[in-house]
N, C-alpha and C positions, 0 to 999 in steps of 0.2 A: 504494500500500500504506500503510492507517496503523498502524505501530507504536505499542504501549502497553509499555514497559519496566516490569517488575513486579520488585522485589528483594524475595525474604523470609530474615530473619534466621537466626540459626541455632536460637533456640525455637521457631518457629513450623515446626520441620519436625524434632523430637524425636521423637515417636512418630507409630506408621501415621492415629493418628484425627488429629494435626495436618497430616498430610499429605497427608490427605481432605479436609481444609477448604483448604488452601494449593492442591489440584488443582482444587478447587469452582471458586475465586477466579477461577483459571486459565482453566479454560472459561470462565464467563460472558463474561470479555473477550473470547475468541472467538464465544460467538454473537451477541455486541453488534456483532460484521462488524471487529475489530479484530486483528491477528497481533500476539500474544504474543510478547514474547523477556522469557525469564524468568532472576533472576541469584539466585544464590541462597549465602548462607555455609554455611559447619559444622556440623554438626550439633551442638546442645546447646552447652554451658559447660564451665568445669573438669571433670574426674572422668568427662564423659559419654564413652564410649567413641573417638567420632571427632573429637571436638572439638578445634580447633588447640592449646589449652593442653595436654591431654592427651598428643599426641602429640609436643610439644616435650619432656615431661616424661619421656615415656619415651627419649626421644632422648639427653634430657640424664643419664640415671642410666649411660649407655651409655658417652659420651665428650660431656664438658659443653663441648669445643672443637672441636667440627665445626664447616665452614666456611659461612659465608653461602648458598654458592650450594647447597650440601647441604640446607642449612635448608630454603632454597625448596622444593625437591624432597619434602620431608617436609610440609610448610606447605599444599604445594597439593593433597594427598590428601584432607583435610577436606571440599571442595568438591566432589572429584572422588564423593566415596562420596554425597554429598546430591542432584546433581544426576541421578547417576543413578537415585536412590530416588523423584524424581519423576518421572523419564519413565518408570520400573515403573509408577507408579499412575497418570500419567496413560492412559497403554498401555491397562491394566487395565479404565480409566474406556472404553476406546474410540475413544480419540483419538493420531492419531500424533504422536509424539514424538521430536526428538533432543537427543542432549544436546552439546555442544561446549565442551572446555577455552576460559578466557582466550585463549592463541594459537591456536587454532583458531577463535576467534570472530574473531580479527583486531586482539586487543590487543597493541600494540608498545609496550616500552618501554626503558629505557633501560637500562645494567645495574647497576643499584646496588641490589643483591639483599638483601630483607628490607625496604627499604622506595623501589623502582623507582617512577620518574615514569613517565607514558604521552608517548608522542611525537608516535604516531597510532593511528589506529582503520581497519582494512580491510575493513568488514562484508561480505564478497561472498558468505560460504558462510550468512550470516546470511538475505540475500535469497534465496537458492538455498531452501533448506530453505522459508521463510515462504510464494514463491513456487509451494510444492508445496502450501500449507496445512500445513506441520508445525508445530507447537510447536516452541521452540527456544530452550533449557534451556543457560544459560551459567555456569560456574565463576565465584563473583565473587573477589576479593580479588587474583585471578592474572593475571599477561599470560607473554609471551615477547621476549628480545631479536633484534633483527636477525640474530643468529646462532642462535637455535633454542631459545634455554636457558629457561629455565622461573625468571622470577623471580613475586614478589608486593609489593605496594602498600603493604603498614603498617598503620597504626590505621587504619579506617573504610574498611579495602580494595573492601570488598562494594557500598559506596555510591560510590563512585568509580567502580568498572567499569560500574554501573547507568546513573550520570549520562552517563560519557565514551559509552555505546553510546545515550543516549541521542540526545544532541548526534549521536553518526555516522550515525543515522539518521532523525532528523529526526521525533523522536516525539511522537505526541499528549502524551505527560506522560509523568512517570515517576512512580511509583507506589513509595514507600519501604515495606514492612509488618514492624511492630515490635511491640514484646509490650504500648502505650500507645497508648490515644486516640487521641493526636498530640501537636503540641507545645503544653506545656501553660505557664501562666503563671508560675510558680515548681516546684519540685523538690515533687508532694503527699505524699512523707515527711515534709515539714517544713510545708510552707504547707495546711490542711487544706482552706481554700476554693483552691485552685488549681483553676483551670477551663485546658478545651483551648482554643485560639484558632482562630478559623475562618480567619481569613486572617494571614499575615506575609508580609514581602517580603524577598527575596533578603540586603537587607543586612543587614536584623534578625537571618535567622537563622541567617548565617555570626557573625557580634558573638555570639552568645547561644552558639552550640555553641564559636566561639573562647575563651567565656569561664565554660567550664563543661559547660553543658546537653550530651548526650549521644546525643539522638536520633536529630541525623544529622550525619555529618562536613563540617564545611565545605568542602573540598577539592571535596568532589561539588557543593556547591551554588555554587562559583565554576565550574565547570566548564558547570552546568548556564544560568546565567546568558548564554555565549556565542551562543548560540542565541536564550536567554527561551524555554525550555523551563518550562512549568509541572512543580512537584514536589509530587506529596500524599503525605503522611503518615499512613498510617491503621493500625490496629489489625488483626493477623492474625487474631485471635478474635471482630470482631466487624463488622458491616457500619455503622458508624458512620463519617460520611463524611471524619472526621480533619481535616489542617489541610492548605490550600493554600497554597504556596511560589511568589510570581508578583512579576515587577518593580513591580507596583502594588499598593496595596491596595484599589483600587476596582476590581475584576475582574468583567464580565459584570455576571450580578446578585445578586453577592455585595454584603451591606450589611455598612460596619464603619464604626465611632466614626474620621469624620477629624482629632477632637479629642483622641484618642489621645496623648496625650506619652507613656506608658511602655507598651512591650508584655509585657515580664518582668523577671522578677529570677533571676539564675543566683550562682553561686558556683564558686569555687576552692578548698580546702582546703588547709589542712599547708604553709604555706607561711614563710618566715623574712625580716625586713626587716633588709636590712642598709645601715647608712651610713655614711658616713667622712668626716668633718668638716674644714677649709682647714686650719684650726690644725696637724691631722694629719698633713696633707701632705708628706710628704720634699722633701726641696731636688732638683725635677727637674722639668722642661718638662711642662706638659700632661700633669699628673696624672690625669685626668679619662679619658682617653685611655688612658692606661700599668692601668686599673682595667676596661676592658671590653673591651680587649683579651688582659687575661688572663684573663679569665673564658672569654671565647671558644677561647682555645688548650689550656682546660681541660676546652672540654668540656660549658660549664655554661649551661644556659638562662637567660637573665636577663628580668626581669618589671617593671612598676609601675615604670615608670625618670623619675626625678625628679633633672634634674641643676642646680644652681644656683651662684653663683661661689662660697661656702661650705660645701658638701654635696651629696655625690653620693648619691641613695637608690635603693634598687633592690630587689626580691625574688628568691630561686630558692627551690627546692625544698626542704622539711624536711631530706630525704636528702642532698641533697648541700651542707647549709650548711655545714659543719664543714671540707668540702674548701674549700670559699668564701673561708673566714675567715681559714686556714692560710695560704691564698697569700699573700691580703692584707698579713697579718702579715709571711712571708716578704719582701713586699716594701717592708716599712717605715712601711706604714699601721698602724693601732688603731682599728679598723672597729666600731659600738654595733653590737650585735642584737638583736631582738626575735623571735622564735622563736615557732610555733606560734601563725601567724595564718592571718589568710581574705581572701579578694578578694571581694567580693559586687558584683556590678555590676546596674546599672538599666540598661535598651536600649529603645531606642524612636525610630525614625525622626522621630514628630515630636516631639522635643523642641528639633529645632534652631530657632535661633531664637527660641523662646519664653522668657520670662525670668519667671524665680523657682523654675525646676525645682531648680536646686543648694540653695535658700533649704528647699523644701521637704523634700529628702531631708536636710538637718542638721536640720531642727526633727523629723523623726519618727526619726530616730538618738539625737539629743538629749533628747528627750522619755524614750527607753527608755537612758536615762543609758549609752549604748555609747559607748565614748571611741573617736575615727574616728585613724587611725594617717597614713595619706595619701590623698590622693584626687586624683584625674587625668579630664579628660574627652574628648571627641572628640564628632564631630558628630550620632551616634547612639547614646553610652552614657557614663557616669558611676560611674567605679568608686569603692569605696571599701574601705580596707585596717581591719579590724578582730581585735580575738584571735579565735582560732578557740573559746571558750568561750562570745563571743556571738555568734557566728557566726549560728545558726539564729534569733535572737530580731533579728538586723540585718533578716535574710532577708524573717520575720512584716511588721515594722515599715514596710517599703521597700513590699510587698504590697499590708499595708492603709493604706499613705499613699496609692496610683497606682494600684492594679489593681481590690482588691477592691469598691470600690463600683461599679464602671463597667458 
């Protein structure tokens, strides 16, 4: 049996003519001789009647402290209303159909409700179904614990269940479908020549969604990686063949620039640098230590961590800097902050090894008088901390120094 795992978003199955085109998709995979298992999220965004925010929303004007595991129970009805809306119209189209919750398809996970790890994967009613020639239309975002309960995955839940069933059954690819091309070289709100990339590899595009980009959760593409499951990326609206997600980039006979040093430029927003300098230091053992440990027992994600025998530097979140700084204080520090900046980072597989990449990205920082706050790098990307005011003029700059001519 060759499996094709198909995920489609939650726009792409908003109204009945989206969902004539997302059933379209559907078939053709099957008369290409290939069994579908199809995962599918919520329908629509904020405000749309079924959508997961929506129904938090209504939840929360009710009693804003119901418990996790309630939540879930509310959380996985979004899924449950979509996938059934497609096995209607595949139905309708003539072809049989079923639909099967996260546990029901064989998703186990752990219980830590609102945002559950997967354990394992038991596809057997998956094959059953495929085995009759059914479609077979899965809840994405959801599994169930060892004991029956109904939890869900977190941000990018829909692309996790897609990948993990991917990987359990050994599927030709998996197929992500989102409201974009595919993954494209910069964010084209901002970069106007932004083009889609024909190919990226596994590590480029966990780096680029870990450090901004949105298309697809990294989680799924570590996941997907176990195997070397290929992942394409394509556009629900249009048959453009999107981007391929493969441990190489020399795949078949796909052609790409092996001279490549940068494949995009992503971003982080709203972010706060905070430091605390040796001077500062209270008279006590391994300050340095006694500083991320309390961030951690607070709660707080810490970023861009620059630690040196005279200054510790590090980012969190806009929102939570002022809780940051308080403790800091509390504990006898006098922490600088710099408030309301951006992480823009460069990715690209081959840059390692290659020398004058960092020489390049200050000369076209520098050239557009951006003053750079910190900068950190690793084997496949090259951040750099700027105000969030020149934030999108970093973004241009880093583009057309790496990308746009190529």
């Amino acid at each position: 049996m060759k499996y094709l795992v198909q995920k489609f978003g939650g726009t792409s199955l908003a109204t009945p003519q989206l969902r004539e085109q997302v059933a379209q998709k559907i078939i053709a995979a099957k008369n290409e001789g290939l069994a579908p298992v199809v995962v599918v999220s919520a329908i629509g965004r904020e405000g749309d009647p079924y959508a997961t925010d929506t129904l938090l929303k209504f939840i929360g004007g009710i009693n804003p402290d119901i418990s996790p595991k309630e939540l879930d129970n509310l959380m996985a009805c979004g899924e449950i209303i979509s996938g059934v809306a497609i096995v209607a119209t595949l139905e309708k189209e003539g072809h049989k159909a079923v639909f099967l919750t996260g546990g029901q398809a064989g998703i186990i996970t752990d219980d830590s409700h609102t945002d559950a790890h997967i354990i394992e994967v038991n596809p057997k009613l998956i094959h059953k179904y495929a085995a009759e020639g059914t479609i077979v239309i899965v809840a994405g975002f959801q599994g169930q614990t060892a004991d029956g309960l109904i939890t869900t995955l977190g941000r990018g839940g829909s692309d996790t269940s897609a990948a993990a069933l991917g990987v359990a059954l050994n599927a030709e690819a998996i197929d992500i479908y989102t409201d974009v091309e595919g993954i494209m070289t910069a964010d084209p709100r901002i970069v106007e020549n932004a083009r889609v990339l024909d190919v990226i590899t596994y590590n480029e595009i966990c780096q680029l969604a870990h450090d901004g980009a949105k298309v697809i959760h990294p989680r799924a593409v570590e996941i997907a990686m176990q195997k070397n499951i290929p992942i394409r990326v394509k556009c629900a609206f249009s048959d453009a063949p999107g981007t391929l997600v493969t441990a190489s980039v020399d795949n078949g006979n796909v052609e790409i620039n092996r001279d490549r040093v940068i494949t995009g430029i992503t971003h982080i927003p709203n972010v706060t640098q905070i430091k605390v300098y040796s001077s500062e230091f209270p008279e006590s053992e391994h300050p340095q230590l006694k500083i991320f440990k309390a961030m951690s027992l607070a709660g707080i994600s810490v970023d861009f961590i620059n630690v040196h025998p005279d200054v510790v530097i590090y980012t969190v979140k806009d929102e939570v800097a002022t809780k940051a700084v308080q403790i800091l204080e509390n504990m006898g520090f006098a922490p600088v902050i710099t408030p309301c900046c951006a992480k823009v980072s460069a990715v690209g597989a081959g840059m390692a090894g290659v020398p004058g990449v960092m020489a390049s990205i200050m000369e076209a920082l520098v050239t557009e008088n951006i003053k750079i706050l910190q900068t950190a790098d690793s084997h496949s990307t090259i951040w750099c901390l700027v105000k969030q005011d020149e934030m999108e003029k970093a973004i241009r700059a880093l583009h057309n120094q790496f990308v746009a001519g190529e």
